[in-house]
C-alpha positions in Angstrom: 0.0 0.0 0.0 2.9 2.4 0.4 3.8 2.0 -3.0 0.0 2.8 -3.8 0.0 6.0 -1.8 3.4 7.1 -3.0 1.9 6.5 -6.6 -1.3 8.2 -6.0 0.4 11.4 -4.6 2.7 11.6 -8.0 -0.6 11.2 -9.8 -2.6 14.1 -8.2 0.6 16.2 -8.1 0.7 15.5 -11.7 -2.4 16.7 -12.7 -2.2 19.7 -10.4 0.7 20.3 -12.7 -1.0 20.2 -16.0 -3.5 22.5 -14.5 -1.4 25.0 -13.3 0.9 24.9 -16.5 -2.6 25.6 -18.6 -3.6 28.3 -17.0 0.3 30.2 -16.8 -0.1 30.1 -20.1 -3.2 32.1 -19.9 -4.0 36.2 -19.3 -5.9 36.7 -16.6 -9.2 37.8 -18.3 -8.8 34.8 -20.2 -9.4 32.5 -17.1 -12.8 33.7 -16.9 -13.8 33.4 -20.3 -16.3 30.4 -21.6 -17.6 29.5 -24.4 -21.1 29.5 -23.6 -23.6 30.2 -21.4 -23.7 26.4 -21.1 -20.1 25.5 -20.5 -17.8 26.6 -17.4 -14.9 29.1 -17.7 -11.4 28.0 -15.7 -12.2 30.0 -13.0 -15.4 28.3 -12.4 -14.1 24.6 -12.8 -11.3 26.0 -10.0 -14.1 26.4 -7.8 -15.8 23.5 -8.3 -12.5 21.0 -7.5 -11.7 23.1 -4.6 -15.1 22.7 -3.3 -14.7 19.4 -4.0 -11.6 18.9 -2.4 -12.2 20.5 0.8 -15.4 18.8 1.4 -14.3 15.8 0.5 -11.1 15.4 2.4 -11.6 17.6 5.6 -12.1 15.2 8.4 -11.6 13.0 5.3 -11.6 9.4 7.8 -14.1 10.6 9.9 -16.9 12.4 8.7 -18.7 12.6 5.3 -17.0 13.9 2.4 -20.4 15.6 1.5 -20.4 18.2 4.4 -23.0 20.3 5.0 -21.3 23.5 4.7 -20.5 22.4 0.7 -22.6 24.7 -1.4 -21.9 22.5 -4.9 -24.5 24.3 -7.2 -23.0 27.9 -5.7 -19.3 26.2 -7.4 -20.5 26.4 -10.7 -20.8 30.3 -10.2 -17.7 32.7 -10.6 -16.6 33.6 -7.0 -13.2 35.2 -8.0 -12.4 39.1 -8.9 -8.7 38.3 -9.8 -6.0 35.1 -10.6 -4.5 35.6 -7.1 -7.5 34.8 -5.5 -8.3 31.9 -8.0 -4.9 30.8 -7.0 -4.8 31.0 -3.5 -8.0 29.0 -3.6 -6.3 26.7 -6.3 -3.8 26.0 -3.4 -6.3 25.6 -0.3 -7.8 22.9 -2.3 -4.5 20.6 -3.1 -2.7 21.2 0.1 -6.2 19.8 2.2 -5.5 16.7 -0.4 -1.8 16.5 0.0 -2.1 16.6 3.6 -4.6 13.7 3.8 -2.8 11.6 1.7 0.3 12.3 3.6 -1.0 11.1 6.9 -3.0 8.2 6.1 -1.2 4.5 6.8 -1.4 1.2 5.3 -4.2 0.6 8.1 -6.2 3.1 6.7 -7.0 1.6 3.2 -9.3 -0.6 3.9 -11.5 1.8 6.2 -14.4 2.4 4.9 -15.2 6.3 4.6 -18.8 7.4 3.4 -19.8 9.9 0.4 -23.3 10.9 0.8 -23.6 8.1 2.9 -22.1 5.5 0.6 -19.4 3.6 1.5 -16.2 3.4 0.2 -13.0 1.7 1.2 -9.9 4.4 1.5 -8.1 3.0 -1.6 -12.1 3.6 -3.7 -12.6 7.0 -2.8 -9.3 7.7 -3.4 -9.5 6.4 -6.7 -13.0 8.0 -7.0 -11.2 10.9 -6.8 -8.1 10.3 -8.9 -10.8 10.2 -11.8 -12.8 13.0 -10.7 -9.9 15.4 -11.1 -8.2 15.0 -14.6 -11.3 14.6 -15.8 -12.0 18.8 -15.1 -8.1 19.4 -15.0 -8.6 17.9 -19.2 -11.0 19.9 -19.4 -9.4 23.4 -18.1 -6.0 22.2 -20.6 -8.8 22.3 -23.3 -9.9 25.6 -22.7 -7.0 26.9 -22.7 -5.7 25.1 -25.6 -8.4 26.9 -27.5 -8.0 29.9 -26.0 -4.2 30.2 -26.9 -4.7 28.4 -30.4 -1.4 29.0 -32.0 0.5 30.2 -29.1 -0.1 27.1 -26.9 2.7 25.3 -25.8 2.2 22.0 -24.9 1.8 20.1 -21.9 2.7 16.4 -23.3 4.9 15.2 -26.1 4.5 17.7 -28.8 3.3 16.8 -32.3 5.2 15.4 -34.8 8.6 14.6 -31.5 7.2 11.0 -30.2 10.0 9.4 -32.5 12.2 12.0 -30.3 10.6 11.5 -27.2 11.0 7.4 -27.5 14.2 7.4 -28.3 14.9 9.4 -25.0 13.0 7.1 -22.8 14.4 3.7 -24.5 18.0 5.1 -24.5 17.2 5.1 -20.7 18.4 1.6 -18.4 15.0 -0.2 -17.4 14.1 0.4 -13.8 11.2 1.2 -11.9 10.0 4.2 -11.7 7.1 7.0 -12.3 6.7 8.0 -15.1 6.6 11.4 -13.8 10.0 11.2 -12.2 11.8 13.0 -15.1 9.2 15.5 -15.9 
């Protein structure tokens, strides 16, 4: 399980990664914009996996991860008048994540922990959550992808360098590793 937790940590710090290259890519204005009255700007999708994450993992072995306090509809709403302030929440969010996953113990993955009153071993809402994340951190990389068009600059292997990219990783001795331990 330690190599599970270890794993899980470089996954989420990962993501946060993609997410926070995307939008230092992006003017500030730009974090607000959306594409329709339909769809949710950076700034709101921010809000909604902070809300998200503080809910879920305050108290995160012992009490709900649906706390009362959570307003979820009010997260899909534009809270934020500047980027510092979508940052600084940005950062509440992954350091109440980071924390929790630094203190929890081998012992602690098979504790069940509830989620709207459904129960779910450590390691599954975990997991519940690994998905969760990318999934709106993809979508934020999008946004900004569009946004920047031309002037994006990528967050993966760039088009047309996988032949390059290979070559690097296979010139490499095999051993076991992360694959985000050279990023």
């Amino acid at each position: 399980m330690e190599s599970y937790l270890n794993s899980v940590k470089k996954q989420f710090e990962y993501y946060k990664m993609l997410g926070e290259k995307a939008m230092e890519q992006l003017e500030e204005n730009q974090l607000f914009w959306q594409y329709n009255d339909e769809s949710n700007s950076i700034a709101v999708i921010v809000n909604h996996i902070t809300g998200n994450m503080l809910s879920r993992f305050t108290d995160f072995l012992t009490t709900d991860g649906e706390k009362p306090w959570r307003n979820r509809d009010a997260e899909f709403n534009n809270p934020f008048s500047s980027k510092e302030e979508l940052m600084n929440r940005w950062k509440q969010g992954w350091e109440c994540l980071i924390q929790v996953l630094e203190q929890l113990t081998e012992a602690d993955m098979e504790r069940v922990v509830y989620i709207r009153n459904d129960g779910h071993s450590v390691v599954e809402a975990i997991n519940r959550q690994l998905a969760h994340y990318p999934y709106h951190i993809g979508q934020m990389v999008f946004i900004a992808k569009m946004i920047k068009n031309d002037q994006w600059q990528t967050l993966s292997i760039a088009r047309n360098k996988s032949t390059d990219y290979n070559s690097r990783k296979f010139s490499q001795d095999k051993e076991r590793r992360h694959f985000t331990d050279d990023l």
